[in-house]
Residue frames relative to the residue before (quaternion, step in Angstrom):
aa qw qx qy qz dx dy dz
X 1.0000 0.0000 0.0000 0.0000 0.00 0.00 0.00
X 0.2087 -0.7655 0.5581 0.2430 3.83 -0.52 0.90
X 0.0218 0.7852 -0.6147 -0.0725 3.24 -1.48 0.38
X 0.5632 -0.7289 0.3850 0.0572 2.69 -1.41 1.07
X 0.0496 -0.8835 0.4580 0.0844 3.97 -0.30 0.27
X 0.1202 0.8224 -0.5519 -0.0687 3.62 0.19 -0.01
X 0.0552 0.7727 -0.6317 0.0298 3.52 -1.52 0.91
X 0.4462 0.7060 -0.5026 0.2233 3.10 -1.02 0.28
X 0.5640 0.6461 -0.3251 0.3985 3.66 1.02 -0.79
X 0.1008 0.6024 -0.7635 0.2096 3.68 -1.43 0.72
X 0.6197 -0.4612 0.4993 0.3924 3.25 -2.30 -0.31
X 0.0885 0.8366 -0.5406 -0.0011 3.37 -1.40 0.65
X 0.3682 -0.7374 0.4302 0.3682 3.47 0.03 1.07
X 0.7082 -0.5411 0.3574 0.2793 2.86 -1.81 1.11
X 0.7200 0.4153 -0.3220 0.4533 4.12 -0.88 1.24
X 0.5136 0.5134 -0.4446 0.5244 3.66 1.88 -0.66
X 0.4062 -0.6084 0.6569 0.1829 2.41 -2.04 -0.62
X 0.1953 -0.7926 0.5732 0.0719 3.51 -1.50 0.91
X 0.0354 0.8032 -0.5710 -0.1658 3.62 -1.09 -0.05
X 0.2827 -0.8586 0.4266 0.0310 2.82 -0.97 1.52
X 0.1127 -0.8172 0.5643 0.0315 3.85 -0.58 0.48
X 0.1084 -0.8175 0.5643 -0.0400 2.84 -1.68 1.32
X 0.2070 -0.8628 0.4609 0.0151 3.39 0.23 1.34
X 0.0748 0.8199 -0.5594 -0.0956 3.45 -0.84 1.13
X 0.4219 -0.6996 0.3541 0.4552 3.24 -1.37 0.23
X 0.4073 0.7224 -0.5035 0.2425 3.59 -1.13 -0.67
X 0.4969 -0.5642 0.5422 0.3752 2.97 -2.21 -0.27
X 0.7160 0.5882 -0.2414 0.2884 3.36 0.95 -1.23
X 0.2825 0.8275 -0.4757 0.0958 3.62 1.62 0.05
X 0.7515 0.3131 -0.0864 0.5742 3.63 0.99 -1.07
X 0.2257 0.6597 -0.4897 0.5235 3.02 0.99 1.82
X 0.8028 0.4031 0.1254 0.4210 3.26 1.13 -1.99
X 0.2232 -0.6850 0.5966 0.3535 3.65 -0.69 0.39
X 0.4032 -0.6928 0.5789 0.1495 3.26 -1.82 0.01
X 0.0976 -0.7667 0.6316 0.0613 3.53 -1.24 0.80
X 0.4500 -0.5960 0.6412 0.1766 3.44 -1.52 0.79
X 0.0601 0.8120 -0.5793 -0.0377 3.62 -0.50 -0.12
X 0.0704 -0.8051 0.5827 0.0858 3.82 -0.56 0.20
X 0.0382 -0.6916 0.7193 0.0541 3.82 -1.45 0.77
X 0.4805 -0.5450 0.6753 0.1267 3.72 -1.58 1.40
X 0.4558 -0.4546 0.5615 0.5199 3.40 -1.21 -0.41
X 0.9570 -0.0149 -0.0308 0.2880 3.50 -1.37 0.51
X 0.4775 0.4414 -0.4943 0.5769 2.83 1.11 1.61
X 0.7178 -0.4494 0.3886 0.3629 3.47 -1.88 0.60
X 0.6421 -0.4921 0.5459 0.2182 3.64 -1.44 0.59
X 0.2422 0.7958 -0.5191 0.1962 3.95 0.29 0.79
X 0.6438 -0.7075 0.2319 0.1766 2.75 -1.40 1.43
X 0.1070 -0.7878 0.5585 0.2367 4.06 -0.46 -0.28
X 0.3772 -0.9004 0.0011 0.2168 3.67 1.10 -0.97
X 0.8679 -0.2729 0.2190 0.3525 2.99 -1.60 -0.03
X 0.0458 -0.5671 0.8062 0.1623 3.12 -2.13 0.43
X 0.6454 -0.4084 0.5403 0.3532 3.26 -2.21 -0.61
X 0.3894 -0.4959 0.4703 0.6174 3.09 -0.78 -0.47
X 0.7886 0.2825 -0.3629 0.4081 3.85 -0.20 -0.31
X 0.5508 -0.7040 0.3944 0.2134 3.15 1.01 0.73
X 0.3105 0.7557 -0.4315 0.3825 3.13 1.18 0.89
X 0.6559 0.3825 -0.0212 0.6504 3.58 0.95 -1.01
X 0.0739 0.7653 -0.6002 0.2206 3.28 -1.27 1.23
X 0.0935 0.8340 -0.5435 0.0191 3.47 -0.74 1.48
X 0.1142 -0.8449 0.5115 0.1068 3.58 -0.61 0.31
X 0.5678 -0.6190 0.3672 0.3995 3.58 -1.10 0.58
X 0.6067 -0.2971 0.4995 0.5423 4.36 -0.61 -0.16
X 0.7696 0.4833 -0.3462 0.2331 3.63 -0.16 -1.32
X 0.6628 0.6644 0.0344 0.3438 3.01 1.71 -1.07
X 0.7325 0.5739 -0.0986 0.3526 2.78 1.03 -1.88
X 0.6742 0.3365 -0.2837 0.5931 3.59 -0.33 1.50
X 0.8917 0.2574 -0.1894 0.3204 3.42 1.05 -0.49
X 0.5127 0.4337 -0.1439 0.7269 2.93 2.27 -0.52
X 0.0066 0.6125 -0.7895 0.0380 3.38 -1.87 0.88
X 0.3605 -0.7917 0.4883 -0.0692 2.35 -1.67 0.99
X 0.0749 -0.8543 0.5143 -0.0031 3.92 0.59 0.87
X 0.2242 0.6715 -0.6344 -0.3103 3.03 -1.84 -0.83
X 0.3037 -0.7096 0.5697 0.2821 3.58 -1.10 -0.31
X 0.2413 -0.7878 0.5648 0.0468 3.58 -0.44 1.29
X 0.6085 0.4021 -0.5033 0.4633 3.51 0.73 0.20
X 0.7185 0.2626 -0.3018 0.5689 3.78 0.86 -0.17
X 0.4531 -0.6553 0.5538 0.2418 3.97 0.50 0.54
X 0.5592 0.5685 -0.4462 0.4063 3.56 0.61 1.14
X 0.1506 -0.7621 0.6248 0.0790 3.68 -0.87 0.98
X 0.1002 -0.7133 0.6931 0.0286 3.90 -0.65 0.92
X 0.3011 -0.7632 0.5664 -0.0776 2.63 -2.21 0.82
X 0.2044 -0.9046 0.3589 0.1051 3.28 1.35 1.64
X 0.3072 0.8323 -0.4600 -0.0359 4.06 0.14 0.24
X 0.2704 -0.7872 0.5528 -0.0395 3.35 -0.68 1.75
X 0.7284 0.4564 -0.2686 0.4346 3.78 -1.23 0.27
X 0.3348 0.7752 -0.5334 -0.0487 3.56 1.45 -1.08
X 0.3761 -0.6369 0.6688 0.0742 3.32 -1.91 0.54
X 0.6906 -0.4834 0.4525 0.2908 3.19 -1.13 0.35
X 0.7367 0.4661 -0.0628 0.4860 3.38 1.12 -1.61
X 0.6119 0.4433 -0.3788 0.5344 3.55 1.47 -0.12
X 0.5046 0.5673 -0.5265 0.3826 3.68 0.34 0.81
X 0.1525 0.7803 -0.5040 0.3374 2.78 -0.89 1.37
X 0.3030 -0.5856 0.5685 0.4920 4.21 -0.66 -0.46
X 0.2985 0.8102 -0.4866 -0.1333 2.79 -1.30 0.29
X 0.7313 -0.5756 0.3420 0.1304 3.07 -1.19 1.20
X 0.2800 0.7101 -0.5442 -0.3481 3.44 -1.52 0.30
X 0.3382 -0.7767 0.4837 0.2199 3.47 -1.21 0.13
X 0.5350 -0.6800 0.3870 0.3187 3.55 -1.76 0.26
X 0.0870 -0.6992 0.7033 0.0944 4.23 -0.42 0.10
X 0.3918 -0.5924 0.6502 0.2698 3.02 -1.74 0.09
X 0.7646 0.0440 -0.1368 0.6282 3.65 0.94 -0.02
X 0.5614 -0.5345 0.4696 0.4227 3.72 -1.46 0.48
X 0.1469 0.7015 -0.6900 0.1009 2.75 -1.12 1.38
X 0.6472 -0.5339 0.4733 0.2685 3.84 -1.74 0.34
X 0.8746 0.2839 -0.1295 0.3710 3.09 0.64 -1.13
X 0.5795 -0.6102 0.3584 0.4043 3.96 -0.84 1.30
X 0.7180 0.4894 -0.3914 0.3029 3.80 0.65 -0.60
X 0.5086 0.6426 -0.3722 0.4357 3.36 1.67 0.39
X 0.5654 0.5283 -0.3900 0.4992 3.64 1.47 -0.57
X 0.1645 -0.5562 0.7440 0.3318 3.49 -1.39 0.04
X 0.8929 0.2822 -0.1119 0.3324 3.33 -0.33 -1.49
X 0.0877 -0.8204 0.5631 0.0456 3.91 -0.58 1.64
X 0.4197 -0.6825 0.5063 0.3189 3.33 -1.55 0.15
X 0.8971 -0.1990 0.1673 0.3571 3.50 -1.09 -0.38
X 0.0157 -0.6410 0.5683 0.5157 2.25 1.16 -2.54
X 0.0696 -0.5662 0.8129 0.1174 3.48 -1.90 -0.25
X 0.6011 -0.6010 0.5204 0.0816 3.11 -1.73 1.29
X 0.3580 0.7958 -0.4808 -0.0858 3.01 -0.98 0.70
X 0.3347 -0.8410 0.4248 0.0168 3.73 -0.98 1.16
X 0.1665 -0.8358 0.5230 -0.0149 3.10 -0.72 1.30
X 0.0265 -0.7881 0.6090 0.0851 3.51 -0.76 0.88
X 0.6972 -0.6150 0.3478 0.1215 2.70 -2.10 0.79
């Protein structure tokens, strides 16, 4: 059964920066691409994003793009989530998960982590 962990989240005033990581277990990690995802309170789960599995390929949501990057390392089965510039509006939990190809949309992941929290002030 893979699982997923993600850490990295805390409070960070609004312009810092955070990196997030998402250790999985298994063999088949670099099999799979990876997605970030993020939920607000009372709003929908929405994507931010994706790699390949060889991390060749790379998509990100509009909200994002320019300020967030996206990596992984397949000899340690870990996707990070570099996120610079932070906003106010990018707080949220968020989450990552496993696909078999980059994709946008959450019904494409099977396998999700926890999440880790993260808070931006103003």
């Amino acid at each position: 059964q893979v699982q997923l962990v993600e850490s990295g989240g805390g409070l960070v005033q609004a312009g810092g920066s955070l990196r997030l990581s998402c250790a999985a277990s298994g063999r088949t990690f670099s099999s799979y691409a990876m997605g970030w995802f993020r939920q607000a309170p009372r709003k929908e789960r929405e994507f931010v994003a994706a790699i390949s599995w060889s991390g060749g390929f790379t998509a990100y949501a509009d909200s994002v793009k320019g300020r967030f990057i996206i990596s992984r390392d397949n000899a340690k089965n870990t996707v990070y989530l570099q996120m610079n510039s932070l906003k106010s509006e990018d707080t949220a939990i968020y989450f990552c998960a496993r696909a078999s190809t980059v994709a946008v949309a959450t019904t494409s992941y099977d396998v999700w982590g926890q999440g880790t929290q993260v808070t931006v002030s103003s």
